[in-house]
C-alpha positions in Angstrom: 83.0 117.0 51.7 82.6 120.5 53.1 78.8 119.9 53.8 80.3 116.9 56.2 82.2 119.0 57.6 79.6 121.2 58.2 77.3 118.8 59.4 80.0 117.7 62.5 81.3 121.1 63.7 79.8 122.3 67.6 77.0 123.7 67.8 77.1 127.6 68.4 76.3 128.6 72.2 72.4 131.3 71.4 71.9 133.8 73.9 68.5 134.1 74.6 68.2 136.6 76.4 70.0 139.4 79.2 68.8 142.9 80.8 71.9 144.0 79.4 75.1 143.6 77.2 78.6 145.3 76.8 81.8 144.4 74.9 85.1 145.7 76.5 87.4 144.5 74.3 90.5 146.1 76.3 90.1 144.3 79.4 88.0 141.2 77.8 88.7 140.6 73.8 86.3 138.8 72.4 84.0 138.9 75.3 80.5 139.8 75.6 79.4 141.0 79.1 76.2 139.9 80.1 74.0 141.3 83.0 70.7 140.9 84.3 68.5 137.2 83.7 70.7 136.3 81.4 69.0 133.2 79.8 71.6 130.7 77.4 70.5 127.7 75.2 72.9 125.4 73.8 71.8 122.0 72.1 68.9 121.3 74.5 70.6 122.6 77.4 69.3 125.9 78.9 71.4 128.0 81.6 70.3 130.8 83.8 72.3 133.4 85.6 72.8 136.5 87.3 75.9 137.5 84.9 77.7 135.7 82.6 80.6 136.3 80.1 80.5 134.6 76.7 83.8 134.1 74.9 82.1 134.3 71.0 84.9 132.5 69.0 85.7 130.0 71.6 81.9 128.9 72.2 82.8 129.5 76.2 80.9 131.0 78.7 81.3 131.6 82.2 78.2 132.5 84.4 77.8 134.2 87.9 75.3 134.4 90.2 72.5 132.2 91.2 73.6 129.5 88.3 71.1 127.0 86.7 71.6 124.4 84.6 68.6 122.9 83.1 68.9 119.4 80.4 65.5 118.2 79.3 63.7 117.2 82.6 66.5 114.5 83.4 69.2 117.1 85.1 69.2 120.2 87.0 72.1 121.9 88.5 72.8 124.9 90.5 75.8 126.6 91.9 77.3 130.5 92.3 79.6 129.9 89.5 80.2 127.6 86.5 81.2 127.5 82.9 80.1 125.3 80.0 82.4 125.2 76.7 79.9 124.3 73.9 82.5 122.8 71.6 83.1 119.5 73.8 79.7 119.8 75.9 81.5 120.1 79.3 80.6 121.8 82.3 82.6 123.0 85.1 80.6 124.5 88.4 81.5 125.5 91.8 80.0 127.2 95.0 77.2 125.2 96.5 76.3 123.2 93.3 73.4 120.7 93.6 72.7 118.4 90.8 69.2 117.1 91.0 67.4 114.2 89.0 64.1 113.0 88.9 65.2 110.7 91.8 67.7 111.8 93.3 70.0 115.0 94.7 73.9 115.5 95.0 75.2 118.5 96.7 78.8 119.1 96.5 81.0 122.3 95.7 82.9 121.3 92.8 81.2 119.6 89.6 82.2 118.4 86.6 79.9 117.3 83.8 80.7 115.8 80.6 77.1 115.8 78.5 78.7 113.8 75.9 79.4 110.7 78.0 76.8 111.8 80.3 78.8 111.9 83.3 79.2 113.9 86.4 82.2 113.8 88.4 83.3 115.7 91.7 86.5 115.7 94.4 84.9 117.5 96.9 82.8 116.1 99.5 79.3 115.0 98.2 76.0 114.4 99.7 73.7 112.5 97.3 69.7 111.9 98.8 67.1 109.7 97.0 64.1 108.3 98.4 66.0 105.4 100.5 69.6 106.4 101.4 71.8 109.1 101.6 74.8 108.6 100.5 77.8 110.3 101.6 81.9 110.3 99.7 84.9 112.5 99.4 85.1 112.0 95.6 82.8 110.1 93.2 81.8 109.9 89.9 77.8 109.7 88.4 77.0 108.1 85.1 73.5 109.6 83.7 72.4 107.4 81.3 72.8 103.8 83.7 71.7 106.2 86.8 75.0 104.9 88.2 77.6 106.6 90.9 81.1 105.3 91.4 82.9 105.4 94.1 87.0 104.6 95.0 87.0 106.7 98.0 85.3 106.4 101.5 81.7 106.4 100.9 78.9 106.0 103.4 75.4 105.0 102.7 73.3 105.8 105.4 69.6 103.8 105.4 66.9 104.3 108.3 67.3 100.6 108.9 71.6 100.3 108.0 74.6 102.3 107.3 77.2 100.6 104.6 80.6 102.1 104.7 83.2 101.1 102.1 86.2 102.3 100.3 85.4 101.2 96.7 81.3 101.4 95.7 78.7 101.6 92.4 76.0 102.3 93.7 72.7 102.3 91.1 70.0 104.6 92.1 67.4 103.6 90.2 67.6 100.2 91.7 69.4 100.7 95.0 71.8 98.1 93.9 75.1 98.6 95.8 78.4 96.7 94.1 81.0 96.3 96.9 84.4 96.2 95.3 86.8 96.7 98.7 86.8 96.4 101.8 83.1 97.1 103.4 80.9 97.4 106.2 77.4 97.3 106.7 76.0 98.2 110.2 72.6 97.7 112.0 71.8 97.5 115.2 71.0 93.8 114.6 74.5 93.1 113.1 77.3 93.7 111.7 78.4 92.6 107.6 82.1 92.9 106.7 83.1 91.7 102.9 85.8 92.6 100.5 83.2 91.7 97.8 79.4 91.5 97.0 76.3 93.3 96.0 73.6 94.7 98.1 69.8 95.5 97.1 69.0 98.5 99.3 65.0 98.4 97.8 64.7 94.4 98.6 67.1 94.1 101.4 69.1 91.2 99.7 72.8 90.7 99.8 75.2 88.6 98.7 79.1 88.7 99.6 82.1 86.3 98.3 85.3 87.7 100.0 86.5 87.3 103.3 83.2 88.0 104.3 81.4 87.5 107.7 77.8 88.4 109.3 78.1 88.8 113.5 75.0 89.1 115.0 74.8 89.4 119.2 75.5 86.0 119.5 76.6 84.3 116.9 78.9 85.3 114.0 78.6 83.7 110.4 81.4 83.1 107.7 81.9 80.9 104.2 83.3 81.8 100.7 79.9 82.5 99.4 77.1 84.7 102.3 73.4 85.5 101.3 71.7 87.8 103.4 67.7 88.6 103.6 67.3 91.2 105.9 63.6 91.2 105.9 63.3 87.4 106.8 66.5 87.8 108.8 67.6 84.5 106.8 71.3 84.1 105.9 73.4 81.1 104.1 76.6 80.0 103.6 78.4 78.5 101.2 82.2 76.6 101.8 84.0 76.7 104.2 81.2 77.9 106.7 81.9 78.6 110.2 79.0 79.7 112.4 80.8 80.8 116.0 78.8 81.2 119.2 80.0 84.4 120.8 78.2 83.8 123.8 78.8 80.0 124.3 82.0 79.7 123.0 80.5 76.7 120.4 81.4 76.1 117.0 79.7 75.1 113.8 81.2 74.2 110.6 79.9 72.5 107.0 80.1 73.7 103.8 76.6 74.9 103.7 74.2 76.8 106.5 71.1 78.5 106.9 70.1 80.8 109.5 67.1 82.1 111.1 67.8 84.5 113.4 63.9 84.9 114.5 64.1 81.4 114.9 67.0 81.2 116.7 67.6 78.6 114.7 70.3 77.1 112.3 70.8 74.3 109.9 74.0 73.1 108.8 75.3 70.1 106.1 77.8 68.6 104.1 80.6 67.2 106.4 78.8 69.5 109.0 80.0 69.3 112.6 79.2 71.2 116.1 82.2 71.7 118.3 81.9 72.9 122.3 84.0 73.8 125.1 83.2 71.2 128.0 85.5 71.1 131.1 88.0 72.3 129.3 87.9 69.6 126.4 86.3 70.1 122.9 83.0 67.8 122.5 82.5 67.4 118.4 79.1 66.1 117.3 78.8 65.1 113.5 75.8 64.5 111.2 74.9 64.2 107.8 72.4 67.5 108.8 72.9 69.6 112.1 70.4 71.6 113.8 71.0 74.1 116.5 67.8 75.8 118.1 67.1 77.9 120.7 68.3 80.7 122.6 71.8 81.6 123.6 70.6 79.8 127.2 68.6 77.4 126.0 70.7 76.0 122.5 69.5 72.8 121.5 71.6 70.0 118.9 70.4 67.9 116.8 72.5 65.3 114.9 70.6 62.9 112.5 72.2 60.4 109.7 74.7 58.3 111.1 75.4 60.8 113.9 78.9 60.8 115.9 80.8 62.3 118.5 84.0 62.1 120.0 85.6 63.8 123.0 89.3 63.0 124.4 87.7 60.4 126.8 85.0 59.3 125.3 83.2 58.6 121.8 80.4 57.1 120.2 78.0 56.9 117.2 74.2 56.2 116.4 71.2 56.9 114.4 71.0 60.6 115.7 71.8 62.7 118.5 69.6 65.1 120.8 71.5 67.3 122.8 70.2 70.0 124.9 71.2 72.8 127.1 68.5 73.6 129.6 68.3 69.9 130.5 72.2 69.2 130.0 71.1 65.8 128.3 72.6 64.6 125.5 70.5 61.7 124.4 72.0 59.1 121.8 68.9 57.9 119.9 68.8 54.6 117.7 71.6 51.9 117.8 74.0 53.6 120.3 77.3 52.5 120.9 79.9 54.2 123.5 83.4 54.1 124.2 84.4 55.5 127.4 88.3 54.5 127.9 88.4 50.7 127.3 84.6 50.2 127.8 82.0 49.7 125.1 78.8 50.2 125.9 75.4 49.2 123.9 71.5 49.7 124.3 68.7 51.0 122.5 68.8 54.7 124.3 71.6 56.3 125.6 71.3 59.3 128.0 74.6 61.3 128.8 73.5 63.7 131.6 76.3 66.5 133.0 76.2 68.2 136.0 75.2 72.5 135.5 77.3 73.3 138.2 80.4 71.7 137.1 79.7 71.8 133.6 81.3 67.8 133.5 79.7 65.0 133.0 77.7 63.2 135.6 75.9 60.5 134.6 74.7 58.0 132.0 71.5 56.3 131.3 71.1 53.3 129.2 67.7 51.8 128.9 66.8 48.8 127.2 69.4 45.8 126.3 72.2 47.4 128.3 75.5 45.9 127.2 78.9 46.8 128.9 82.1 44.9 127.4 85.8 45.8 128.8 88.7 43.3 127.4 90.3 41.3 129.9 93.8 43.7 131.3 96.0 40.7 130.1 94.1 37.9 128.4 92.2 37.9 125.5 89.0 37.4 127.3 86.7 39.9 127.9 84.6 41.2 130.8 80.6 41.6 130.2 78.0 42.9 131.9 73.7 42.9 130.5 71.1 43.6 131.6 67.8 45.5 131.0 69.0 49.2 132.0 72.0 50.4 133.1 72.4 53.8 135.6 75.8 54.6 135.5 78.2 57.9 137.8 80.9 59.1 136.0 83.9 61.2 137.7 86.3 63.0 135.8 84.3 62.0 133.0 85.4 58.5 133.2 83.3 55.8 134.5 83.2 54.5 138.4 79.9 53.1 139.1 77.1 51.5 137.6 73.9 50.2 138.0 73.0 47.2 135.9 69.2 46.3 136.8 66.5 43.4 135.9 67.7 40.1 134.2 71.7 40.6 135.0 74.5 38.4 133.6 78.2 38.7 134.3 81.2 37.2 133.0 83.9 38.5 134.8 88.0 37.4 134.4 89.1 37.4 138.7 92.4 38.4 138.8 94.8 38.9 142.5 97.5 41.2 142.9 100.1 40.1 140.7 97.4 39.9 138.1 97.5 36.4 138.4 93.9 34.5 136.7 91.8 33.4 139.9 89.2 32.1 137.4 86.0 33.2 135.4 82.9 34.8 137.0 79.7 33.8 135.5 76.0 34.5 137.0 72.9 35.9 137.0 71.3 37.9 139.4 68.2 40.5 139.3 70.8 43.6 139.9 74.7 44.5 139.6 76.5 47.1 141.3 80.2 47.9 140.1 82.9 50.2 141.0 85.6 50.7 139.0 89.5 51.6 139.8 91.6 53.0 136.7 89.6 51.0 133.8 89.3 47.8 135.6 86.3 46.3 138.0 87.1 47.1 141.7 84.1 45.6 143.4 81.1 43.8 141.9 78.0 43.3 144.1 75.2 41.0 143.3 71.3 41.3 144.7 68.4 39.0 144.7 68.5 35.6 142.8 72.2 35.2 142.5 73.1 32.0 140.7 76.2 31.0 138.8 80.1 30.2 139.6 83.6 31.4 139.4 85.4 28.6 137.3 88.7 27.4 136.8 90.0 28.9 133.3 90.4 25.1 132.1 86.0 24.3 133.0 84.8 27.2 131.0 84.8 26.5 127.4 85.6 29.2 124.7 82.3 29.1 123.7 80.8 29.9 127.1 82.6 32.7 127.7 80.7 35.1 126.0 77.1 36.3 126.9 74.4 36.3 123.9 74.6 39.0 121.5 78.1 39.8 122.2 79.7 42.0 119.6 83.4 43.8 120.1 83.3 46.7 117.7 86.8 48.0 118.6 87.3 48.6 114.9 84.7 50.9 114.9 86.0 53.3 117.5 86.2 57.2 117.2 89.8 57.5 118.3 89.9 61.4 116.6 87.5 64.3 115.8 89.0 62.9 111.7 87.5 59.8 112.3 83.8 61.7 112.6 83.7 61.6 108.6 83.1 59.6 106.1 85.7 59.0 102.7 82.9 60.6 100.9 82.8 63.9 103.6 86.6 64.0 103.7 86.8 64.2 99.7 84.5 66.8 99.5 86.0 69.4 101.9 89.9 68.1 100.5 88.1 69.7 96.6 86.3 72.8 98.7 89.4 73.7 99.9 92.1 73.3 97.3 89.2 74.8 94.5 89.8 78.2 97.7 93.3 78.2 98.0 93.5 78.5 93.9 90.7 80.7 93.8 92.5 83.3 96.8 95.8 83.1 95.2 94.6 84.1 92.0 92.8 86.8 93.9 95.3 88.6 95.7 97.2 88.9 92.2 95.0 90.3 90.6 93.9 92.7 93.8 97.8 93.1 94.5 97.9 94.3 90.5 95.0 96.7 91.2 95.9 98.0 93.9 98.9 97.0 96.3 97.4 98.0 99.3 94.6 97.2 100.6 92.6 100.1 103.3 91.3 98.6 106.2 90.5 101.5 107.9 86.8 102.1 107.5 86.8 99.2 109.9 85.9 101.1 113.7 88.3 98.1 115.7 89.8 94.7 114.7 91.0 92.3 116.6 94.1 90.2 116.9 92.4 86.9 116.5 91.0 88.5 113.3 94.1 88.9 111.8 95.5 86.0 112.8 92.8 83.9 111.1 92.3 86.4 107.8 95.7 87.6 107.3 98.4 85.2 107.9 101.1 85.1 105.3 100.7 88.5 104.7 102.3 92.3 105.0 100.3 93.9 107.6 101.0 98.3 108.0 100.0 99.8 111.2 98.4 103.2 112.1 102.2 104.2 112.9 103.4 102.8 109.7 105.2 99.4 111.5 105.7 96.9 108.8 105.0 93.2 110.2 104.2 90.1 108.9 101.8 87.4 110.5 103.1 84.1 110.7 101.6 81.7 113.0 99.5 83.9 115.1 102.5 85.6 115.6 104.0 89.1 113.8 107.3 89.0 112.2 109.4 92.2 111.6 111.5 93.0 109.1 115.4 92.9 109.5 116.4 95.6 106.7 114.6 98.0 104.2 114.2 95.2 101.6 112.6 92.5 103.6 109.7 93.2 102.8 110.2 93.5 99.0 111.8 90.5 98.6 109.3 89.0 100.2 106.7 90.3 98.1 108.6 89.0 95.5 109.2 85.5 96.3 105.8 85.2 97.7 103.6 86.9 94.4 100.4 85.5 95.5 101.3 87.9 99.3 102.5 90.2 97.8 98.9 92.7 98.6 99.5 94.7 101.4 97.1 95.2 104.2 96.3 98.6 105.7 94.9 98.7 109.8 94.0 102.0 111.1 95.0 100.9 114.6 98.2 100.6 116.5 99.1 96.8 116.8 102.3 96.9 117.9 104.1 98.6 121.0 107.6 98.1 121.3 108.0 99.2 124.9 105.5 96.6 125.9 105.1 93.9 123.7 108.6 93.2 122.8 109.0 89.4 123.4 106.2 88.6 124.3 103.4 86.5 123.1 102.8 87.9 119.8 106.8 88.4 119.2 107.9 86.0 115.9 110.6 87.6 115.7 112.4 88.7 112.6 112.1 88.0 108.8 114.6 88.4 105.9 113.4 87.0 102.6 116.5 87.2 100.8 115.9 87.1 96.7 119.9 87.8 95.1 118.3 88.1 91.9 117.1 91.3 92.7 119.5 92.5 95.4 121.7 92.8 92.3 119.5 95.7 90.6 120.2 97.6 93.3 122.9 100.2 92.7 123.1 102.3 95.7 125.6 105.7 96.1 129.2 104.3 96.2 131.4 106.1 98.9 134.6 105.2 96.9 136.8 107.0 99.3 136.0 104.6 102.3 137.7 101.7 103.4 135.8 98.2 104.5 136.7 98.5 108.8 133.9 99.1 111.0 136.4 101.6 113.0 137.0 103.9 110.1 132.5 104.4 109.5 132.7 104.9 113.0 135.7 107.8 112.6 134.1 109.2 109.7 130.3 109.0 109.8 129.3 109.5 114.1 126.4 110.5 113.9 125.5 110.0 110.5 122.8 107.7 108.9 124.3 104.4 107.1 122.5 102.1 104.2 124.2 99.2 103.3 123.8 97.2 100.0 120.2 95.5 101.8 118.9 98.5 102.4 119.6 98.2 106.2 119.7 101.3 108.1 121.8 102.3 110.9 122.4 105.3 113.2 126.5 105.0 113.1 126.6 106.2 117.3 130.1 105.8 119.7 131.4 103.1 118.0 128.3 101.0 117.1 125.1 100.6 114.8 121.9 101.6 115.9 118.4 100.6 114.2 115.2 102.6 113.6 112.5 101.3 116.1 109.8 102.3 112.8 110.1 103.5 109.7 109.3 107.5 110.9 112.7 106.7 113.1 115.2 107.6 110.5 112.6 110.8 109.5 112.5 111.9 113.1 116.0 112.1 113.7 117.2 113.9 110.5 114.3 116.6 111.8 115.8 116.8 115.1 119.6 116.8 113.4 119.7 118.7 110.2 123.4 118.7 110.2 123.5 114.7 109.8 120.4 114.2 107.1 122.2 113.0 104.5 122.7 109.4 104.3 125.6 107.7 103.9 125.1 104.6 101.5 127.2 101.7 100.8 127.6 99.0 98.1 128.3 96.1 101.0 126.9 94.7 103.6 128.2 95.8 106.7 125.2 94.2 109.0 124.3 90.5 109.5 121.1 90.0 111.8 121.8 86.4 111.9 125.3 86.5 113.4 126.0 90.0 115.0 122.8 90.5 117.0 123.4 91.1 120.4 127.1 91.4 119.8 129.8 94.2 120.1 128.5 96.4 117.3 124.6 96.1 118.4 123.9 99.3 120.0 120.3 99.0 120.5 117.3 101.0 118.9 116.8 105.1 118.6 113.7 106.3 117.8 114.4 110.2 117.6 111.0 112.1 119.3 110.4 115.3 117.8 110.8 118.4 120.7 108.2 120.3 119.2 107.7 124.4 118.9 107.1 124.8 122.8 109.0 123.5 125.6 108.2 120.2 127.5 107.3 121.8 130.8 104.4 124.2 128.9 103.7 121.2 127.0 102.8 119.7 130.1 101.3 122.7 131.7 98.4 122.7 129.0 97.8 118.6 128.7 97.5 119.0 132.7 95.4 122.1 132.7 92.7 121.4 129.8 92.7 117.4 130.0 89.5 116.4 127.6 89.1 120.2 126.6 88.7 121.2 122.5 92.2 123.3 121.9 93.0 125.5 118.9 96.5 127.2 118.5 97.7 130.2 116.7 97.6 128.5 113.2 94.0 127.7 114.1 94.9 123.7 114.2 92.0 122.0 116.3 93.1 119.6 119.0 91.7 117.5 121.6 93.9 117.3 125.2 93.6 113.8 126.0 95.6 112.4 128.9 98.9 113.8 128.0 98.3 113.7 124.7 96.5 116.1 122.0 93.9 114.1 119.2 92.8 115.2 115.9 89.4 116.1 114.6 89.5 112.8 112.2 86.8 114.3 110.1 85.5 118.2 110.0 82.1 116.8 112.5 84.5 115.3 115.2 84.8 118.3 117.1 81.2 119.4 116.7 80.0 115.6 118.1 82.5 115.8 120.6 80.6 118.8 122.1 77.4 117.2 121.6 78.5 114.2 123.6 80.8 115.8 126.1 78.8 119.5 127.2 81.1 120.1 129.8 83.9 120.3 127.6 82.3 122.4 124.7 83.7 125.1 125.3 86.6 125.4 123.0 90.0 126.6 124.6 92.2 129.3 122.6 96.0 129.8 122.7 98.1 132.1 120.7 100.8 129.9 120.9 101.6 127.3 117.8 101.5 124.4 119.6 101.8 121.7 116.9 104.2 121.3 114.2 103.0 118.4 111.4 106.6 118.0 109.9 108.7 117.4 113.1 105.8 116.0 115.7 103.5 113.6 114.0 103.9 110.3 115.2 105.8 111.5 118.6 105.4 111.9 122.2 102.4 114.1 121.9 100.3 112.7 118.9 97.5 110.9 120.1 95.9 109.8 116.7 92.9 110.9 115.7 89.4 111.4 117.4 85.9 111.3 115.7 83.6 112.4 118.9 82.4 109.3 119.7 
């Protein structure tokens, strides 16, 4: 048993060698001082110094000067100061350290190094380097044995050919495999990769991204559940729920799955696949089994082949496949075609659909071959036909008002007077038809060369006369919506695609929402409303400025109390992640009713307004006039966590959540709050009414008064300013920025030489605790 013992206790830390040694054991007990290339070895791991002290009976040293690490030929560290406690194998170093492997480099200040898990952790700002990237993070942690660094801080990996930005990374340097675990970017000045999950192969260029993800290249921006990216062949794909958006046309493509060549300038789309584009103001949706679109942004062509559709407001029609091109504006309907144009069907074995570039409407038609026209008859059950070999039709206002019917014509034609009374039936022949048409019926009808045939008296023409050889009505065949495009089999697929997503996201944001409850947007440089709209609705969206709203509708919704947004987490579980923008969404001054105003929310949940046992004030009585005697001035909570401003005989409400913060700065005397086990407000019913007094929004005044305050923004507009607490500052239009990292102001200079020089005051002009998020703060800048 003792031998076991033995055989488990630490090893002893050897000193190999020092110039010299001393033992003080007044002012170090137990302490050997070492001096003088001072060499260490500990269970294959060798340290050189410059001094060092080593702590005998604790197996501790600590070690100054010129520090080296050395493990094997696997790790190397250096750094002015560190100390390694033999017992548990850890290392602690500081002061420049540098950690190098056989492929790669970190540099940070502060290092820690556990040699039994073989791991390497740091808080500090680190700079790792291999051969590919450098990699850049406030905190991260590096796993020796799997070559592995973790990241759950902002990290930046900066390629010759990319830069990747994200906020939660594992990065494997002997592979360059990235593992994107939070929201992430990846920039290059081809495009532009957000996801919230996915991998990355930095050595092969290959990535592949499952959340919320989207590629936006120049023109065209890619998104589905499922994104694979090749950026050596500049190929991508899409799986579910794809949608490929054409920045610069405005068009539309959508299937559940895509490829993309971008040298190509071509893409491929399938399954319930359809191309939707802006014309005259109208959306044009072309279906097929398999879509193409080729070509540049000026010169897109579509192809639709399989049972190809399309269907417009005014017009719709199907065939064997569709050609449609933009530097001819001819969209040509190959193989069976059939058209409806309001109550006209038209047939042949080409169709042409020509628009006009000016006017961007359509302009005219071509049918060649076995040109067929049927309308039915504006009252009867008869109905009006006109063949022929071709037809050359105009069109104005996309509808129909003259055509062309030419070689081997034959009408039958329903005559009808003004009080669409039955004159009798047209039928003839002739070598050519013109028509003009009024509303959707015939105006005038003009016959040339070899006319022959009569208008008879409904009673002479048999029903079997009445209509012209190959005669077909297909009015239960007609597109009347962009839903009727599809096929059972289509609309099945996409109703599984999407309820397999919505089960999928749900149990998604739990489990994020579990890990962590908010989710940081910010390493994203803008976003844009339409972007949130689309991504984020249902949920808790937070502000640079700390607004609470929620999106609903393309609209944001604000809460009415302190616990609207709680209770709505809670009755909404699968919402309950918030989301994190580093931008300022909402103005108040401006935007207050406006287009994006929804208005207020209050998701009341009893259940757990009952756990909440605020202060009592036992001495008050329930009258509004007696808070207002007693508390002017003073900061109220009722039982909902509603705050008020009790001011002059009403209620006021914070304009954000720093309101209440603000004022109790600017008015020490009335900090505390006064809470109450009632409710005293009801949004529903007393808005606008005799105890509404309106918002306050307390401004902080600052350490200097207005007037200098002015007097310095005026004087050095876009200058670099430092105060007496040496707090760097940027004067921007009436306003002073912040360095938002420690190169801002340094880029700023580089960018801006006429404003390099930095400006000194020995004044304290800013004051974090009572200013930030006031009349003077400005947000951050990053000298850009």
């Amino acid at each position: 048993m003792m031998e076991s013992v033995a055989a488990q206790a630490p090893k002893k830390i050897i000193i190999e060698h020092s110039d010299f040694a001393d033992v003080n054991q007044i002012e170090l007990p137990d302490a050997f001082l070492l001096t003088g290339n001072v060499r260490i070895f500990h269970d294959g791991v060798r340290m050189f110094c410059n001094k060092a002290y080593y702590f005998q009976n604790e197996n501790y040293v600590k070690a100054f000067g010129d520090v080296r690490m050395i493990q094997g030929d696997t790790l190397f560290m250096n750094s002015k100061y560190a100390e390694y406690n033999g017992n548990v194998k850890q290392a602690f170093a500081t002061g420049k350290v540098v950690l190098r492997s056989p492929d790669m480099t970190l540099e940070t200040d502060t290092l820690n190094y556990d040699r039994v898990s073989q791991q390497a952790y740091y808080n500090t700002r680190g700079v790792i380097v291999n051969k590919d990237n450098v990699l850049k993070s406030k905190s991260g942690r590096y796993y020796a044995a799997e070559k592995k660094f973790q990241f759950k801080t902002a990290v930046t990996i900066t390629n010759p050919k990319y830069v990747v930005k994200s906020n939660r990374l594992d990065y494997y340097n002997h592979n360059g495999q990235a593992y994107l675990l939070g929201p992430s970017t990846i920039t290059s000045k081809d495009n532009f990769i957000y996801t919230e999950k996915g991998d990355y192969d930095s050595k092969k260029n290959i990535g592949h991204f499952i959340r919320n993800s989207y590629i936006k290249y120049k023109d065209r921006r890619i998104e589905g559940d499922s994104l694979y990216y090749d950026r050596t062949r500049e190929f991508a794909s899409a799986t579910n729920n794809v949608k490929i958006t054409d920045t610069i046309n405005k068009g539309i493509v959508k299937g559940h799955y895509a490829e993309v060549f971008k040298k190509k300038d071509s893409l491929f789309v399938t399954k319930r696949a359809v191309a939707i584009n802006l014309v005259d103001k109208d959306s044009v949706y072309i279906h097929g089994k398999i879509l193409m679109v080729t070509g540049k942004p000026d010169h897109r062509i579509v192809r639709a082949y399989n049972n190809a559709r399309f269907y417009k407001t005014d017009m719709s029609g199907k065939c064997d496949s569709i050609h449609s091109s933009q530097t001819t504006n001819i969209t040509q309907l190959i193989g069976k075609p059939i058209l409806w144009n309001f109550k006209n069907q038209l047939t042949g074995d080409v169709m042409h659909l020509i628009g006009n570039d000016k006017t961007q409407k359509l302009d005219s038609l071509k049918v060649l071959t076995n040109a067929f026209i049927i309308s039915k008859d504006t009252i009867g059950d008869g109905y009006n036909q006109v063949k022929g070999l071709n037809l050359f039709g105009k069109f104005k206002d996309n509808q129909l008002y003259e055509a062309d019917v030419v070689k081997n014509t034959e009408v039958i034609y329903y005559m009808r007077n003004d009080q669409n009374e039955l004159i009798g039936i047209n039928k003839n022949v002739s070598s050519r038809i013109n028509m003009t048409m009024e509303g959707n019926t015939i105006d005038t009808m003009t016959f040339f060369t070899n006319v022959d045939g009569d208008i008879y008296p409904e009673k002479d023409l048999p029903e079997n006369a009445r209509k012209l050889r190959g005669f077909v009505w297909r009015e239960d065949e007609r597109i009347k919506s962009k839903d009727d495009l599809f096929s059972a089999e289509d609309n099945a697929l996409d109703e599984k695609i999407r309820n397999e997503k919505k089960i999928r996201v749900e149990k998604e944001n739990i489990n994020l929402f579990n890990e962590n409850p908010r989710l940081d947007l910010s390493i994203l440089d803008t976003i844009t409303y339409q972007e949130i709209f689309e991504r984020f609705n249902h949920r808790i969206i937070i502000d640079k400025r700390g607004q609470y709203l929620l999106v609903k509708n393309k609209k944001f919704q604000f809460p009415l109390n302190e616990r609207s947004v709680l209770n709505y987490k809670i009755k909404f579980p699968q919402y309950a992640q918030e989301i994190f923008i580093n931008e300022r969404l909402w103005n108040w001054d401006t935007m207050i009713h406006g287009p994006y105003d929804g208005g207020n929310f209050n998701d009341e949940n009893n259940d757990f307004v009952d756990d909440y046992e605020p202060e009592i004030d036992s001495e008050l009585k329930n009258t509004f006039s007696e808070i207002f005697n007693k508390y002017n001035n003073k900061i109220i909570v009722d039982k909902n966590g509603q705050y008020m401003l009790a001011k002059d005989g009403k209620f006021m409400f914070p304009l954000t959540q720093f309101s209440v913060q603000n004022y109790k700065n600017q008015h020490p005397e009335h900090s505390k709050e006064i809470k109450f086990n009632k409710k005293l407000w009801d949004w529903n019913t007393m808005i606008h009414g005799i105890y509404d007094g309106g918002n306050f929004d307390e401004q902080p005044k600052g350490v200097l008064s207005n007037s200098e305050y002015a007097d310095i923004l005026k004087k050095f507009n876009n200058k670099i300013i430092i105060d007496k607490n040496g707090q760097y500052m940027l004067a921007k239009e009436g306003k002073f920025m912040f360095p938002l990292n420690e190169n801002a102001v340094k880029i700023y200079k580089a960018n801006h030489p006429e404003h390099a020089k930095e400006v000194k005051i020995d004044k304290k002009i800013w004051d974090w605790d009572s200013m930030i998020h006031g009349q003077y703060d400005g947000g951050n800048f990053d000298g850009r």
